[in-house]
C-alpha angles and dihedrals in degrees: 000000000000109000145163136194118248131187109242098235100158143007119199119226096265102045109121094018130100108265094223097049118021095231122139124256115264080235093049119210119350095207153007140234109276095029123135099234123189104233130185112270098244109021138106131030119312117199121171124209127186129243121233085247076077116189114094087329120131160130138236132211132183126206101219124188110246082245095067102053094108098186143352106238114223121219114017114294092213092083092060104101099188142337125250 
């Protein structure tokens, strides 16, 4: 699969619930603000928005469905300086 890693930031208030009924999944949440997720490479909603540095700064988030998430990555992969 082509992945990447993304920083958890929001979830909206029917993420990890059925989307009929509202009820909460038998597994409960995946994952929690502030958690590193494994994502599909070219799914989900990107919207930029630019910094108040302004110029061609700026930062992307993607709006991702609770059924994508793959994995949860333990430690911080920004520590991670290349890949052998």
């Amino acid at each position: 699969y082509r992945v990447q890693v993304a920083l958890v930031r929001a979830m909206g208030p029917a993420a990890f619930r059925n989307r009929n009924t509202g009820v909460e999944w038998i597994e409960g949440d995946w994952c929690q603000l502030g958690d590193f997720v494994r994502i599909p490479m070219y799914g989900g909603d990107r919207v930029a928005v630019p910094t108040p540095e302004g110029g061609d700064n700026e930062v992307i988030f993607i709006m991702i469905n609770d059924l994508d998430i793959m994995a949860i990555v333990n430690g911080d992969p920004l520590t991670v300086k290349s890949v052998i």
